[in-house]
Backbone bond lengths (Angstrom), bond angles and torsions (degrees), N, CA, C in turn:
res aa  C-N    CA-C-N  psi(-1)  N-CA   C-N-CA  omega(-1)  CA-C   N-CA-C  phi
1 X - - - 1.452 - - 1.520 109.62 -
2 X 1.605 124.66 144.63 1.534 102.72 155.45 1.099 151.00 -56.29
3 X 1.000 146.29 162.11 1.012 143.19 -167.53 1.408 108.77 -105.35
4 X 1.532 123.47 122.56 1.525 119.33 171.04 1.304 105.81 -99.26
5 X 1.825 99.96 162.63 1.796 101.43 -176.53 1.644 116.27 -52.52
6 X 1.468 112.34 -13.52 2.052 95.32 -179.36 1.617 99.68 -92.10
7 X 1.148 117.00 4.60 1.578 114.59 -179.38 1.743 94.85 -85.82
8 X 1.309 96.36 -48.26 1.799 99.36 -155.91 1.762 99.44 -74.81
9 X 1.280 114.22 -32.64 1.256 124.35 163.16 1.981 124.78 -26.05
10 X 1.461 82.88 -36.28 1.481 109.28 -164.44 1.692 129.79 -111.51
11 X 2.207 91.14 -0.60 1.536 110.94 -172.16 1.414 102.72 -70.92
12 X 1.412 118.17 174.99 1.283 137.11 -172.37 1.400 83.70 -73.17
13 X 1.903 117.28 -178.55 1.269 144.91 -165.67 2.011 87.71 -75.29
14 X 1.354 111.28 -61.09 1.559 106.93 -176.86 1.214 117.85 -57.12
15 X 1.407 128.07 -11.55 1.361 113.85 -178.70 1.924 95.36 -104.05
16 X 1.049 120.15 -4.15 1.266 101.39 167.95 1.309 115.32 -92.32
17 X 1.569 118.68 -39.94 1.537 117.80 153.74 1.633 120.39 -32.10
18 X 1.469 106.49 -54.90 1.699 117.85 157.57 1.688 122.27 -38.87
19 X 1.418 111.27 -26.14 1.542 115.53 -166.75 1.414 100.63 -106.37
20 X 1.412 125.93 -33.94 1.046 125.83 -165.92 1.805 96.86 -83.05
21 X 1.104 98.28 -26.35 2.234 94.79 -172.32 1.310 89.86 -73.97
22 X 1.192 141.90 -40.09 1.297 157.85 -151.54 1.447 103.50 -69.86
23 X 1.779 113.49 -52.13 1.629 123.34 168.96 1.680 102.73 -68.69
24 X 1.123 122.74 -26.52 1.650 111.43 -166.77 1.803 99.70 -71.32
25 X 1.813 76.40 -39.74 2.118 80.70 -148.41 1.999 88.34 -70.79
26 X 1.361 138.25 -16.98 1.186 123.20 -174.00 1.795 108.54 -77.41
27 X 0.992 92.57 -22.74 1.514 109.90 -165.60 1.388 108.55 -75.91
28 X 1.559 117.34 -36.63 1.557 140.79 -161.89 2.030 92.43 -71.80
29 X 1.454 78.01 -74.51 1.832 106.10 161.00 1.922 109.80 -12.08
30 X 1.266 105.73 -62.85 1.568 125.27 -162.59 1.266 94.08 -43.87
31 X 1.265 124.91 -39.44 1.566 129.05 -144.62 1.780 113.04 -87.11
32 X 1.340 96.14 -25.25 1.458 106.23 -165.27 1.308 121.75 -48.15
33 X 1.706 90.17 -37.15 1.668 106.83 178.02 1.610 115.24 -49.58
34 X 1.320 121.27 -44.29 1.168 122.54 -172.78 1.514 111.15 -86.33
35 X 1.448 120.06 -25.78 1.794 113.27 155.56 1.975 128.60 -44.40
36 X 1.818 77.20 -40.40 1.199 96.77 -179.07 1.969 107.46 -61.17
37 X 1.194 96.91 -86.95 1.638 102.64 172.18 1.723 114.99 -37.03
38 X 1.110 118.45 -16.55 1.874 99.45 166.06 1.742 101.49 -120.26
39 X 0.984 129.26 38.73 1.092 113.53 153.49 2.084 123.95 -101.41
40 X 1.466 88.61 144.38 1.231 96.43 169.37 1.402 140.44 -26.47
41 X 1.283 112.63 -61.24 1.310 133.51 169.05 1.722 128.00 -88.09
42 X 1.472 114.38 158.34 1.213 108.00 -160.93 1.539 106.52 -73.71
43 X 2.004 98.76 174.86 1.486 106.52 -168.37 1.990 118.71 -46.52
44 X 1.844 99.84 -47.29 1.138 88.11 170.90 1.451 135.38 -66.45
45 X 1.389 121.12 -40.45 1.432 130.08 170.98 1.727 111.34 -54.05
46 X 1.298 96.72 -13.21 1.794 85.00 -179.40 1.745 89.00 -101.10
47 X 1.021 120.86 -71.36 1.976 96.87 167.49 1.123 120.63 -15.50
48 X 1.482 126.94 -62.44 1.561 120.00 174.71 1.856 107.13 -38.56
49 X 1.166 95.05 -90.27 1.577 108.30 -169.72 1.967 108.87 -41.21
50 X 1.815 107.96 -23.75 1.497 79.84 172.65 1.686 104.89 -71.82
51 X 1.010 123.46 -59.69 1.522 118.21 -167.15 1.844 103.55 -50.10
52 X 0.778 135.11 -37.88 1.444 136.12 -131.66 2.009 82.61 -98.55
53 X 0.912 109.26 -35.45 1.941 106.68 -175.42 1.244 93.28 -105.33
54 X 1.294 138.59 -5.61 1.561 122.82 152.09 1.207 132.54 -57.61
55 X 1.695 96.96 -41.93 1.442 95.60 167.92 1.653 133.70 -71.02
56 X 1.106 100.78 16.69 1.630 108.09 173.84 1.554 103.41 -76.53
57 X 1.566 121.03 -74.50 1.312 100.78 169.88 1.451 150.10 -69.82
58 X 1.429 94.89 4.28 1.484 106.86 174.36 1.364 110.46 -93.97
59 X 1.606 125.72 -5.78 1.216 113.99 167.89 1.236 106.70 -90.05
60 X 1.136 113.18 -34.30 1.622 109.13 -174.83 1.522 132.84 -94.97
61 X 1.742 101.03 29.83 0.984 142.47 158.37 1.871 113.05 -83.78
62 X 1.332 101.57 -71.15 1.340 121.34 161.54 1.575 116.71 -34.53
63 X 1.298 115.53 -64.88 1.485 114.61 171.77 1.389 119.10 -55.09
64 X 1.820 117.24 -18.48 1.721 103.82 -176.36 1.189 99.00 -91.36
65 X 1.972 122.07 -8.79 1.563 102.46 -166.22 1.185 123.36 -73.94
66 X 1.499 155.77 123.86 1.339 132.56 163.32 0.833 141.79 -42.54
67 X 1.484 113.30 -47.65 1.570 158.75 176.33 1.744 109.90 -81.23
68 X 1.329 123.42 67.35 1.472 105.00 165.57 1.300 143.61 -104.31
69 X 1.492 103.91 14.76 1.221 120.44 173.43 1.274 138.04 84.92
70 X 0.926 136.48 171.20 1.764 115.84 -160.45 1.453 108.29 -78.46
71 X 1.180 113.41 132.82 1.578 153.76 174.68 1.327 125.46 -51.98
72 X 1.666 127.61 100.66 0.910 92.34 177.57 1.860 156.83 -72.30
73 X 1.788 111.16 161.24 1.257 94.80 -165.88 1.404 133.31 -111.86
74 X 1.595 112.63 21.89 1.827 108.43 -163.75 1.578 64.65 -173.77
75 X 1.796 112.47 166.45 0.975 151.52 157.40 1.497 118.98 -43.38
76 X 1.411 114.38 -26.87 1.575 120.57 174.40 1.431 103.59 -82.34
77 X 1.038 118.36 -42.62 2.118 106.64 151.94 0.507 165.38 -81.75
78 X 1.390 108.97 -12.04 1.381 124.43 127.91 1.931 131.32 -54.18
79 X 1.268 94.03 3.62 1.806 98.75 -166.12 1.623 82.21 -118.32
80 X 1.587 119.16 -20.77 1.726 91.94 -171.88 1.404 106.99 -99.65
81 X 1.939 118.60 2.68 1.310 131.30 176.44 1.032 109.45 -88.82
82 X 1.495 112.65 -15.82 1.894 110.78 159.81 1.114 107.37 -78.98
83 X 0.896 133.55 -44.54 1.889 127.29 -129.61 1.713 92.01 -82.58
84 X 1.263 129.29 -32.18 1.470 126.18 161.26 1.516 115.08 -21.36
85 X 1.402 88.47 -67.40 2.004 102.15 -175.58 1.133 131.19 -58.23
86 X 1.531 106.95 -39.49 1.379 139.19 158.66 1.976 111.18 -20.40
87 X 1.666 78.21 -65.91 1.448 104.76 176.69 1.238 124.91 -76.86
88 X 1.290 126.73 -29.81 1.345 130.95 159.54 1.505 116.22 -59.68
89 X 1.644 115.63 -48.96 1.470 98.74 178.62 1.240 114.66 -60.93
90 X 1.652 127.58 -70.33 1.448 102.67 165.23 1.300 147.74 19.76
91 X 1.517 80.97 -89.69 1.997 100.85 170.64 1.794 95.10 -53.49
92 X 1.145 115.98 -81.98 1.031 109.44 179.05 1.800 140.76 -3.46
93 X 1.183 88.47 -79.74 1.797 119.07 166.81 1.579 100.79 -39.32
94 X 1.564 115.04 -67.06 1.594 121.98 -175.67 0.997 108.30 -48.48
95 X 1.682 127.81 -79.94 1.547 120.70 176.84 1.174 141.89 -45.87
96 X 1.792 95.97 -17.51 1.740 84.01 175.29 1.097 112.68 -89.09
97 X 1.581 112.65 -28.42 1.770 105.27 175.91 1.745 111.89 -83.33
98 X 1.421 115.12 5.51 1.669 106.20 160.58 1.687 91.19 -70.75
99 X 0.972 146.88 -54.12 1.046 152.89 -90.02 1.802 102.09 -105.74
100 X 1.553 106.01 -34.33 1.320 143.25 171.16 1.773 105.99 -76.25
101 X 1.636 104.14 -22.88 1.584 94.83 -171.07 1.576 117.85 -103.40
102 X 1.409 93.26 -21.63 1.627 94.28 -166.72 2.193 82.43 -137.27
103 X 1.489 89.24 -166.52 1.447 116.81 -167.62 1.817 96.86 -73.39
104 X 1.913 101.72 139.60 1.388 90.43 139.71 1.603 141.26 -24.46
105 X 0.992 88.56 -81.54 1.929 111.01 175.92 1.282 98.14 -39.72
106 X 1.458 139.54 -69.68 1.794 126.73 157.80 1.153 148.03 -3.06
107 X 1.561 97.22 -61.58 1.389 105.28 -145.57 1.728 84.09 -93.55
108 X 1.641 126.45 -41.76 1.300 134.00 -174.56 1.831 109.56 -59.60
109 X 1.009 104.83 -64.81 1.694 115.55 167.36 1.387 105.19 -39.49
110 X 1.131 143.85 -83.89 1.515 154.03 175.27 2.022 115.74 -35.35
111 X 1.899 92.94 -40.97 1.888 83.19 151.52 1.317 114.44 -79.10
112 X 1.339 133.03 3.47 1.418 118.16 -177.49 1.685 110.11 -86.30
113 X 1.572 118.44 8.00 1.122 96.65 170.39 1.400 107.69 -83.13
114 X 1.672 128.02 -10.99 1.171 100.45 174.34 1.630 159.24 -42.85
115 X 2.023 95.67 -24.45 1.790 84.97 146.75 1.598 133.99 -61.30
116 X 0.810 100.60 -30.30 1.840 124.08 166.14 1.620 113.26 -26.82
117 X 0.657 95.62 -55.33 2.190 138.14 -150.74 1.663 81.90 -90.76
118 X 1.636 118.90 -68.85 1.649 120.52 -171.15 1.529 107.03 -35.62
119 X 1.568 98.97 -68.02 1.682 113.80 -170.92 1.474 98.69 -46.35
120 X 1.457 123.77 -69.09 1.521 128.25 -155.76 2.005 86.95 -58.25
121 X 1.016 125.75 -90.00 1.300 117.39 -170.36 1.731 120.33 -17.22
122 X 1.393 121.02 -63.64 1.598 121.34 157.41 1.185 108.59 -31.27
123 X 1.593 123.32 -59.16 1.565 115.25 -160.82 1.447 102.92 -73.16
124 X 1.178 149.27 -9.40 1.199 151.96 176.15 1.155 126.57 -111.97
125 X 1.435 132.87 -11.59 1.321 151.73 -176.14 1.460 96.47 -93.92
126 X 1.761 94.00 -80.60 1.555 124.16 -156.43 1.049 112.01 -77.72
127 X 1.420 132.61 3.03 1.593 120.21 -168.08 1.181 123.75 63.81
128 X 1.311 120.76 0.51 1.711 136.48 166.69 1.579 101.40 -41.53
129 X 1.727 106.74 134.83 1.474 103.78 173.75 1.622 102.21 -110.00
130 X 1.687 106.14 160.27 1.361 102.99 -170.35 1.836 87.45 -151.21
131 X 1.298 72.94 158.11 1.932 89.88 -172.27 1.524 118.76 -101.37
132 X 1.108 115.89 -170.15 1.723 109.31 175.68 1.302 116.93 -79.57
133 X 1.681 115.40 -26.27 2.083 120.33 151.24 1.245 110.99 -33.70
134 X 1.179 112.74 -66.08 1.667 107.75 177.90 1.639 117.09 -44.19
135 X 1.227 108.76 -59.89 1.576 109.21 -166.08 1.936 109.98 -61.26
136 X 1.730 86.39 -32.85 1.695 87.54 -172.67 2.032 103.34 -66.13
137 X 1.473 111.27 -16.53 1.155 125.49 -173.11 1.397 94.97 -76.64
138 X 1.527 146.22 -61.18 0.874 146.82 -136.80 1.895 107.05 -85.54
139 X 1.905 93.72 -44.71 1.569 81.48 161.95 1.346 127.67 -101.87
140 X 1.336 99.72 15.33 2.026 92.61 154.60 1.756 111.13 -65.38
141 X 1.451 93.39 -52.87 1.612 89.79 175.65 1.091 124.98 -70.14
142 X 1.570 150.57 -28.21 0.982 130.32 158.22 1.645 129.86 -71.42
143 X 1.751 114.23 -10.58 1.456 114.84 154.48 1.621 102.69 -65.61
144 X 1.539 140.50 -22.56 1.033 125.15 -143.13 1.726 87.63 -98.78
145 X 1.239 131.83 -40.19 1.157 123.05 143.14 1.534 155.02 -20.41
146 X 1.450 94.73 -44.04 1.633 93.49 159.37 1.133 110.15 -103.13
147 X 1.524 139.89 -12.55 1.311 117.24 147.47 1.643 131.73 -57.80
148 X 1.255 123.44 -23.25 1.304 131.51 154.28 1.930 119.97 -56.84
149 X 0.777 90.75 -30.17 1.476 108.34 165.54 1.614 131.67 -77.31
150 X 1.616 123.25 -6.74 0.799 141.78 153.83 1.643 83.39 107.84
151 X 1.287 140.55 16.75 1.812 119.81 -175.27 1.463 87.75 113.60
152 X 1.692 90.64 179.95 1.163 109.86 -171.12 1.871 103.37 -86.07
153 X 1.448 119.15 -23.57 1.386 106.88 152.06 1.744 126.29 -63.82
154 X 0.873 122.14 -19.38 1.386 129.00 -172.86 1.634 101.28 -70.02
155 X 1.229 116.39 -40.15 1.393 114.39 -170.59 1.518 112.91 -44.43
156 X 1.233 127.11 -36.87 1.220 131.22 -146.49 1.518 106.87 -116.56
157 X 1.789 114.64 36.14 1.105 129.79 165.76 1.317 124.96 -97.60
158 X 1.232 133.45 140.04 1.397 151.02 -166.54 1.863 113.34 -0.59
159 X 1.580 87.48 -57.88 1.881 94.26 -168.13 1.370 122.33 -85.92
160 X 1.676 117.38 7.85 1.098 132.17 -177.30 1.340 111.28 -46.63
161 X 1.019 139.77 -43.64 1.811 151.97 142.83 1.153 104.44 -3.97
162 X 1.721 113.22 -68.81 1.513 122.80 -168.00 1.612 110.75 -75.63
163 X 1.583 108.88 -44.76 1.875 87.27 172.13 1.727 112.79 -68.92
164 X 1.440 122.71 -4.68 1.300 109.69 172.19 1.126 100.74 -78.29
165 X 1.463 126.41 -68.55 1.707 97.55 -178.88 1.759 150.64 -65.13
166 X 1.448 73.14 23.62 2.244 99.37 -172.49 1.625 74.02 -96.15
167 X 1.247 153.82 -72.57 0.936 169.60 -85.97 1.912 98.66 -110.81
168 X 1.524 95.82 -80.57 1.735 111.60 154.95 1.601 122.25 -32.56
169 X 1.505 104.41 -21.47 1.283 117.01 -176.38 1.552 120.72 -79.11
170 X 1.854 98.55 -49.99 1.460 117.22 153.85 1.329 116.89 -32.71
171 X 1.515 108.90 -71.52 1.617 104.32 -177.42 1.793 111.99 -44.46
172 X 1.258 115.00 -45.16 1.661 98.74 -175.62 1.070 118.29 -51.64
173 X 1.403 98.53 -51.07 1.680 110.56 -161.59 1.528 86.34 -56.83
174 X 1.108 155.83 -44.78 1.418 142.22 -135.90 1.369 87.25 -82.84
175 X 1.603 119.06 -50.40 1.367 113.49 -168.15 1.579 115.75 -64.81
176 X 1.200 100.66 -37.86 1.697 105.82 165.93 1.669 119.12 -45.05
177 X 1.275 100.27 -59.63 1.595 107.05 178.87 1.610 99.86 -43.03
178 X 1.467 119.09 -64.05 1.806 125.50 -145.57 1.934 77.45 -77.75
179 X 1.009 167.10 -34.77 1.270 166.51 -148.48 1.213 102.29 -77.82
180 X 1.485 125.00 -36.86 1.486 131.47 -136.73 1.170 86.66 -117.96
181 X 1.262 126.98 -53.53 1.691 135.16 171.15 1.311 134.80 -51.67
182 X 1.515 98.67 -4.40 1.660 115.42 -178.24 1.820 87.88 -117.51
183 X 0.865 108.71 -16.23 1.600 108.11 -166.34 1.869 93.25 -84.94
184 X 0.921 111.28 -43.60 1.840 128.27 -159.52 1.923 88.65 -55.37
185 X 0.997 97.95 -84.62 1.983 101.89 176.43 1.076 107.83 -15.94
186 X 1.693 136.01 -15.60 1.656 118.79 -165.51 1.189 97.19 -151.84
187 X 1.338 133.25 0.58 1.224 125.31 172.40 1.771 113.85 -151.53
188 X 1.310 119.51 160.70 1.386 149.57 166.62 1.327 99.07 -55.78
189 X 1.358 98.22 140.69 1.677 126.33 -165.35 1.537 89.58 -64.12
190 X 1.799 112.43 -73.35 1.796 122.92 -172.02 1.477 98.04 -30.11
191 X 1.804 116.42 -57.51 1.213 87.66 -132.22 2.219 104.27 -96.49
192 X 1.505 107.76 12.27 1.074 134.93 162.59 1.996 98.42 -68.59
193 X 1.090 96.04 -37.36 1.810 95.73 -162.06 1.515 102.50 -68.16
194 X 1.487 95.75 -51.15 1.765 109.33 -150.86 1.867 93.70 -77.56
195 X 1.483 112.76 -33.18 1.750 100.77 175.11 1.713 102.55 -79.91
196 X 0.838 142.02 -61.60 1.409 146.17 149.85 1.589 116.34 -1.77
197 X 1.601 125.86 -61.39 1.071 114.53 -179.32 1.869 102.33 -97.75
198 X 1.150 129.25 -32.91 1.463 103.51 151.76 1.270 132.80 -47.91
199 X 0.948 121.51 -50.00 1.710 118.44 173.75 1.607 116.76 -52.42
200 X 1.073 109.44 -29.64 1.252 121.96 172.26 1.801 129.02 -70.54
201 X 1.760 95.92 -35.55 1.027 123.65 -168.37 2.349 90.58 -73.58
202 X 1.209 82.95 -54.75 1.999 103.08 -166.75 1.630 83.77 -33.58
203 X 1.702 105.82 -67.90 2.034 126.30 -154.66 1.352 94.22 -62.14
204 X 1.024 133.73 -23.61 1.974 116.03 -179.77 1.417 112.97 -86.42
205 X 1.826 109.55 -48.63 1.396 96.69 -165.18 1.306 114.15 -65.24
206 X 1.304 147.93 11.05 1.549 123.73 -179.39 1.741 91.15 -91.54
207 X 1.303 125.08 -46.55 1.267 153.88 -166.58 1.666 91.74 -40.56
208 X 1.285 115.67 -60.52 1.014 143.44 -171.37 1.826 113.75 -60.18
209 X 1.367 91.13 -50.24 1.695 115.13 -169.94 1.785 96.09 -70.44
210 X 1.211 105.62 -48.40 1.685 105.64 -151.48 1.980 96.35 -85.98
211 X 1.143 112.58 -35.64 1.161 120.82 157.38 1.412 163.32 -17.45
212 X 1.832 84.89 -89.44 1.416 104.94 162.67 1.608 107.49 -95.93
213 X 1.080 98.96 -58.74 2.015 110.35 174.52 1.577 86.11 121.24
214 X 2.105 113.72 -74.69 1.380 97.76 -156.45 1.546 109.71 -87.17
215 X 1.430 93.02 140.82 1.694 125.31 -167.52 1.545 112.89 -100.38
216 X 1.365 115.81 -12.54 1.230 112.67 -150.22 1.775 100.74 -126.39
217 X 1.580 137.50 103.96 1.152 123.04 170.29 1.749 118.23 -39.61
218 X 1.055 111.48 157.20 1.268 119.25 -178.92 1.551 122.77 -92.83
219 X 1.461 117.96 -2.58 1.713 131.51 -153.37 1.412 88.35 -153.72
220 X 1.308 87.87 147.35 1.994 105.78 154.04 1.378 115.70 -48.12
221 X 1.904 120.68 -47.82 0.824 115.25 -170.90 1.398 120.46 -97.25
222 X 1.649 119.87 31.82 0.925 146.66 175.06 1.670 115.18 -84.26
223 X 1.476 94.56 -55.79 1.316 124.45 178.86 1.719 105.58 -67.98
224 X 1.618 105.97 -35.07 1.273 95.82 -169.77 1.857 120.88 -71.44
225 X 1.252 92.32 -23.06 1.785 120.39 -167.65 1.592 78.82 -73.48
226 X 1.464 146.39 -80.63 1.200 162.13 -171.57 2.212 100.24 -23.65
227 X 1.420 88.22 -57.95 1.531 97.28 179.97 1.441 116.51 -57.24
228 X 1.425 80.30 -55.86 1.862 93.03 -171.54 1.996 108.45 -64.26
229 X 1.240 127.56 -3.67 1.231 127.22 -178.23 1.839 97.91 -107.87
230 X 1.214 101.98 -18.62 1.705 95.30 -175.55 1.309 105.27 -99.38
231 X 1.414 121.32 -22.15 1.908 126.27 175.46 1.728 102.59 -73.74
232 X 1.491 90.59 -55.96 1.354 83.51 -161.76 1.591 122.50 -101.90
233 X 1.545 108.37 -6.35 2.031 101.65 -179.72 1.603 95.68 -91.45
234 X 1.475 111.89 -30.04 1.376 119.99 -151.58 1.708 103.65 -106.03
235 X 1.396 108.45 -83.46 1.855 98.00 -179.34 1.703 108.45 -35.21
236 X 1.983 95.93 -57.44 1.814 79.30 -166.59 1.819 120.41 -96.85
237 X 0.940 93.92 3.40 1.774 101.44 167.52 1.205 96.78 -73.23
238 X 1.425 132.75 -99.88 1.319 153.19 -160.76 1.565 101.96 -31.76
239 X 1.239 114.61 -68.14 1.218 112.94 -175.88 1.449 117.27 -59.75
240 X 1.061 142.53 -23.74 1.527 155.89 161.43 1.316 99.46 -55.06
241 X 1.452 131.35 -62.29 1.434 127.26 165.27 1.195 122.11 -38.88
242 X 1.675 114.61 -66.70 1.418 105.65 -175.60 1.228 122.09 -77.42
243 X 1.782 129.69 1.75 1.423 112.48 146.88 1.659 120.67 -56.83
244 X 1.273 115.05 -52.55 1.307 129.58 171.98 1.227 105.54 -28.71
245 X 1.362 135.31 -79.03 1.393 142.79 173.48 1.632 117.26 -14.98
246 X 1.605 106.22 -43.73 1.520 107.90 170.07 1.633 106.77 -52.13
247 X 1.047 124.00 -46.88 1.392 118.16 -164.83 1.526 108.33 -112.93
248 X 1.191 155.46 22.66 1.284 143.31 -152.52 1.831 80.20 -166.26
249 X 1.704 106.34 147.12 1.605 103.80 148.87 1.344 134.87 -73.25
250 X 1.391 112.90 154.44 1.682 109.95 -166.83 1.719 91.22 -63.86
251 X 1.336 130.84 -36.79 1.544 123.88 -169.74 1.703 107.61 -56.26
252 X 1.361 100.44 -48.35 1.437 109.39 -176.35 1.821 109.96 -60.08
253 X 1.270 90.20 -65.42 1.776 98.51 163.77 1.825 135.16 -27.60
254 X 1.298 72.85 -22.10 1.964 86.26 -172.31 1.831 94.86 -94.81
255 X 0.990 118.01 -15.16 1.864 112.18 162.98 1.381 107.98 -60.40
256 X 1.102 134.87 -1.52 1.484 116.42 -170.88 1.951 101.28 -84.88
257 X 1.531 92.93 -24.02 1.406 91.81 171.24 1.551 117.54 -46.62
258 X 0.585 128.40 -21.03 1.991 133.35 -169.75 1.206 113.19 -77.22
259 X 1.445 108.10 -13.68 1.982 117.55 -172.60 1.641 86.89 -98.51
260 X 1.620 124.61 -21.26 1.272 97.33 -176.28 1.574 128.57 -63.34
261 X 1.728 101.46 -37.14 1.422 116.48 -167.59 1.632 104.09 -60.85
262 X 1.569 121.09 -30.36 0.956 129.14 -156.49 1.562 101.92 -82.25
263 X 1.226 102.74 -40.79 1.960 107.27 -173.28 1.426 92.10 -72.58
264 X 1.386 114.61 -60.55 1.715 118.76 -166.21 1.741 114.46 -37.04
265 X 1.344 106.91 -51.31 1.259 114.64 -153.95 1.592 91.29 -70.67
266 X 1.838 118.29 -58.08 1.623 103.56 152.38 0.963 141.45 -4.53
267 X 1.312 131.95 -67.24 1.649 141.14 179.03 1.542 108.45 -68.37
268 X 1.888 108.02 -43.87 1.450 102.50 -177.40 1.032 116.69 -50.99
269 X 1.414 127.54 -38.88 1.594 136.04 -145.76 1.698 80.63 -97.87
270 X 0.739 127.23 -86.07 1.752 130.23 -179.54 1.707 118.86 -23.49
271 X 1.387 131.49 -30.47 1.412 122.51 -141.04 1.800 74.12 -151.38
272 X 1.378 126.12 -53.30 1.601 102.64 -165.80 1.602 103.93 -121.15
273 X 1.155 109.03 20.14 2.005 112.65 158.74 1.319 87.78 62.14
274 X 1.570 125.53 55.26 1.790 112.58 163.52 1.600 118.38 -105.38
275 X 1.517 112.11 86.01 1.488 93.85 -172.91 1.534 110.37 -77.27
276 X 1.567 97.81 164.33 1.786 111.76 -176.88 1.565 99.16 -104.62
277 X 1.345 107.14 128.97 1.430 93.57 165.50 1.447 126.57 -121.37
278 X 1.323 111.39 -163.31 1.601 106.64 -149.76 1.473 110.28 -49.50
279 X 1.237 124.61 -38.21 1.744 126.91 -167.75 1.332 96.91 -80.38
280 X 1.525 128.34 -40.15 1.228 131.90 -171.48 1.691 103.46 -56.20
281 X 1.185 121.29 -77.12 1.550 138.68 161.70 1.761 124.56 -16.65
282 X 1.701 92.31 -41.27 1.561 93.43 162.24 1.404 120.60 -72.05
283 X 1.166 107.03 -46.65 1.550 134.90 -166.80 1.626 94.80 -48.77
284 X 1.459 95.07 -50.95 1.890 93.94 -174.02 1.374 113.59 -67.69
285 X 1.647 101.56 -37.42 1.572 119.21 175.59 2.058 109.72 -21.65
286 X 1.657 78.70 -54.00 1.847 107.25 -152.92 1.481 101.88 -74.16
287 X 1.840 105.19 -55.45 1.516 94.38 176.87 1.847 122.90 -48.46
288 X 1.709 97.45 -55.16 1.652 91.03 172.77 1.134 123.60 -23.03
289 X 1.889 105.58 -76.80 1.310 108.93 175.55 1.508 139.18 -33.24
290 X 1.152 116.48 -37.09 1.352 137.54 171.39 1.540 110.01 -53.60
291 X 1.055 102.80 -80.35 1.857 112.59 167.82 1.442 132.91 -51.51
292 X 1.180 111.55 -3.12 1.703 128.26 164.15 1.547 98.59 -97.96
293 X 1.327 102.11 -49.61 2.031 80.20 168.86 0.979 132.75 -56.28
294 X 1.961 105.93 -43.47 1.401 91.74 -163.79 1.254 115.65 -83.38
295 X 2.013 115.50 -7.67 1.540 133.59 158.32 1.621 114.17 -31.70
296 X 1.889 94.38 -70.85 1.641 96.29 171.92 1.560 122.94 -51.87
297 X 1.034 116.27 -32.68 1.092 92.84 -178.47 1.922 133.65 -64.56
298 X 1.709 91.65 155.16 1.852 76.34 -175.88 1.530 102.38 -102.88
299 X 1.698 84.32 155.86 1.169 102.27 -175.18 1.651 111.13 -166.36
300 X 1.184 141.31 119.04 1.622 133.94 -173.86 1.151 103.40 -84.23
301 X 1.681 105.05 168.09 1.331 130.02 -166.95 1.435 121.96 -116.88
């Protein structure tokens, strides 16, 4: 079942350790957007290089552990230690090139339906049951959407492209989350990370290569924006999540998205002069709202 705040209120010491990585790694997350928008190189090549220089400290994480936990043993676990990455590039790939099409404030808000996307996938996959909270949740957020859009005329302005693929982006990430959450029960966070963000790393670069072509920032501080999105949105976001996942549900887990809009829009306004304005601000108002309902609501997994 989910978990509501007087449940989690009341978890053992690990599930608050679980809640608190959960606030770091959403928070870590928030930032990416703005790595993304000043880097050198294009949306896909900066996907490549976040996963691909992440795995520096996540392997060498792996090499200090003693303890890494059971191993996988047949081809079906090795196929469900991909399918994470699978899903991450995706997500990946989509948001960064929304990211290039439309606004900060957009493209981040519009992945936040991915708790959205979690629940509906369970309820249709998993046999997850869901109540009329949920649904009233689901079209708050998608009214909260075309009010972000300026109305139902607004939709059909220039960057509509880019919140569709912020949107497409949601769906991965959702699948990413429920991937990782079935993965957590049988395996170690590292070694979920390091097949997870390699696999991920393999599915972008051709994407990337045949694409864009240039791979390579042009500046130190090219490279540095590149680092700083693979240390810090990706090694320590992600991985902060998928400890969480051991103890928390992937539905519940997918709220951390909500700290992104909040950090993102921060940095935008601070570092790339993006103001939000009044319709915009509601619009986000509405989606939030929406996705904390349909969050609260219960429903098992």
């Amino acid at each position: 079942m989910l978990q509501t705040a007087s449940t989690l209120s009341e978890a053992s010491p690990s599930n608050r350790l679980a809640l608190a990585a959960l606030v770091l790694g959403g928070a870590a997350i928030g930032g990416s957007p703005i790595f993304v928008r000043l880097s050198e190189v294009g949306p896909m090549a900066t996907a490549f290089w976040r996963v691909a220089l992440a795995l520096i400290p996540i392997f060498i994480v792996s090499l200090m552990k003693k303890d890494a936990g059971p191993k996988p043993q047949n081809l079906s676990d090795y196929g469900m230690l991909v399918l994470p990455g699978v899903m991450l590039a995706l997500d990946l790939a989509a948001w960064h090139l929304s990211l290039t099409m439309t606004s900060v404030a957009n493209a981040t808000l519009l992945a936040n339906l991915a708790p959205v996307f979690v629940t509906l996938i369970a309820v249709l996959f998993f046999r997850a049951r869901t109540s009329g909270v949920f649904l009233l949740g689901l079209l708050l957020a998608l009214a909260g959407v075309v009010i972000l859009k300026g109305g139902p005329a607004g939709l059909g302005n220039g960057d509509l492209s880019g919140d569709g693929a912020a949107m497409i982006a949601a769906f991965f990430y959702a699948c990413y989350i429920l991937a990782i959450g079935r993965l957590r029960s049988r395996f170690d966070t590292i070694r979920i990370m390091l097949w997870s963000t390699a696999s991920a790393a393999v599915c972008i670069f051709p994407i990337a290569f045949f694409f864009e072509g240039q791979m390579l920032p042009a500046t130190l501080y090219g490279w540095s924006i590149l680092f700083g999105l693979a240390f810090i949105s990706h090694a320590g976001g992600q991985v902060a999540i998928t400890y969480a996942l051991a103890y928390l549900p992937p539905a519940f887990s997918s709220l951390t998205l909500l700290l992104q809009p909040v950090v993102a829009a921060i940095l935008a306004w601070a570092l790339l002069n993006e103001a939000i304005g009044t319709m915009q601000a509601l619009g986000a108002a509405v989606v939030l709202a929406g996705i904390m309902v349909a969050r609260t609501s219960r429903a098992s997994a």
